[in-house]
N, C-alpha and C positions, 0 to 999 in steps of 0.2 A: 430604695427611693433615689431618683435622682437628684434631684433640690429638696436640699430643709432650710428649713429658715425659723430662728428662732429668737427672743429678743431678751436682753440681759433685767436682770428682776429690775434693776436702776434704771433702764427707758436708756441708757447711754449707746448702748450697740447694737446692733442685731449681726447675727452669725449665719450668715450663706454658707453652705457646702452645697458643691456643685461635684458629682460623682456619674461624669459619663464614660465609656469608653469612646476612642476615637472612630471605631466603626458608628457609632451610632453621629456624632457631630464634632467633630475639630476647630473650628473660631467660634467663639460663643461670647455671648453680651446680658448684661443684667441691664432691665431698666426696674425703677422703683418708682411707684403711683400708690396715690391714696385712696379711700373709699370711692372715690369720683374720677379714675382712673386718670387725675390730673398728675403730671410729671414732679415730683421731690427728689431728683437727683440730686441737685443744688449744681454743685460742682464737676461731681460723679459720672464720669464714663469706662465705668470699668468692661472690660474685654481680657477673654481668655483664650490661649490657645491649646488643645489638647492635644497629647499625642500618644500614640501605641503605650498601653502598659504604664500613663501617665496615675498617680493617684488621685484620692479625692482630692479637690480643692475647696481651701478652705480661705474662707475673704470675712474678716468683721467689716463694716460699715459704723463710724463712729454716727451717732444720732445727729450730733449736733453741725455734720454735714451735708443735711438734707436741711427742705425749708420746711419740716412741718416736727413739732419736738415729740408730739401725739395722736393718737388715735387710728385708721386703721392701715395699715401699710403691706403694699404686694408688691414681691419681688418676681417679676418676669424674666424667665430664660428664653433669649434669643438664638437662635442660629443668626449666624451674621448674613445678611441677604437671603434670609433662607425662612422666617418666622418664628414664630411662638414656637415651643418644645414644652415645657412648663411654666409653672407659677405656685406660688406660696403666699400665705397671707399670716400677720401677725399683728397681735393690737398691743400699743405703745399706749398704756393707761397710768401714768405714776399721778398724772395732775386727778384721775377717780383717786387713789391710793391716798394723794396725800386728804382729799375732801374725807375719805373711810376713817382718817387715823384722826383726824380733829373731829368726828363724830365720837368714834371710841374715848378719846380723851373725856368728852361731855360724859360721856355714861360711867366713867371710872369716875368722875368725881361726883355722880348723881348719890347721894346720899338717902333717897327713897323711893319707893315706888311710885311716882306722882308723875301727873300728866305730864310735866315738860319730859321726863325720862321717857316715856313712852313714846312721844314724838319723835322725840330722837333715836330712839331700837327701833320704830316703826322706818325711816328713814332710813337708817346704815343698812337694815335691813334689804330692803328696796334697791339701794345702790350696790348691795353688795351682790342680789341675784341677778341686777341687769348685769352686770361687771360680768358675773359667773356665764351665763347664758350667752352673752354674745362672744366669753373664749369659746365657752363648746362650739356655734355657730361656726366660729373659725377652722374649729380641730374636724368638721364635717366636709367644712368645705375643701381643706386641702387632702380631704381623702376621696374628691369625687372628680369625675371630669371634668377637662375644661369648659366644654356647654351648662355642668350644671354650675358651676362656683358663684356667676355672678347672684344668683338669690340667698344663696347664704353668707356669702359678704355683706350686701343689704340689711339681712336683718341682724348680723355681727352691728352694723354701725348702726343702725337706727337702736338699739339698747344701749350702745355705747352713745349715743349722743342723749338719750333721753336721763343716763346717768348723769353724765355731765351737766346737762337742764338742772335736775335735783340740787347737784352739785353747787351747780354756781347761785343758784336759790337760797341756799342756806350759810354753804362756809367761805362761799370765796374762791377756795382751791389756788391761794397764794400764799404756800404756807412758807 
């Protein structure tokens, strides 16, 4: 593959490797956009140049130098003046994670089968299969072409956002 893009279990980084040879493209640019193809660079204008017999390269991105701390994030590889070549997408979910573990917490101290337990397994539940469903969504879409990706990033974010709906409904997700 030429771009991977993958993100640290902590929401802190995410890790670009960029692995072309120089016959295929030599100056090359990342941008980074969220579900809404809006720019979270922040600061970021990273640019590479490649050269004959060059290796992979390998670039973290700290999180917290982009403007968005969560949810879904694509990394586009540029040829410089030249377009699109790839992209990769990955979802930045620790604010689902932390709503998941103050559910679990509830149900470790639920001491009976009784409705309020059940609410709450019915719920983690729930947030735990959107969570699940729109990584897979994700892991579809960076194996398909660039015409088909934008529908399954869609629906990556639209279970990621209906998680986080659940989310902010019951725990807050400010743990």
């Amino acid at each position: 593959m030429a771009l991977s893009l993958n993100a640290a279990d902590s929401c802190k980084f995410l890790s670009v490797i960029i692995n072309y040879s120089a016959q295929q493209a030599t100056n090359l640019q990342i941008d980074i956009i969220d579900a809404n193809g809006i720019p979270v660079n922040g600061n970021l204008n990273p640019t590479f140049t490649i050269q004959p017999g060059s290796p992979a390269i390998s670039y973290p991105i700290p999180v917290n130098n982009l403007t968005v701390d969560y949810g879904i994030i694509t990394v586009v590889l540029n040829v410089q003046n030249g377009g699109e070549i790839d992209r990769q997408t990955v979802l930045l979910h620790c604010d689902i994670d932390c709503c998941l573990t103050k559910l679990t917490n509830e149900l470790i101290d639920c001491h009976c089968d009784c409705a309020r337990c059940s609410k709450t397994l019915a719920k983690a539940q729930k947030v735990f299969l959107l969570l699940d469903s729109a990584n897979y969504a994700l892991v579809q879409a960076n194996g398909v072409p660039l015409s088909q990706k934008p529908g399954f990033i869609d629906d990556a974010n639209s279970k990621y956002l209906k998680a986080k709906e659940i989310c902010d409904e019951s725990c807050g997700c400010d743990c």
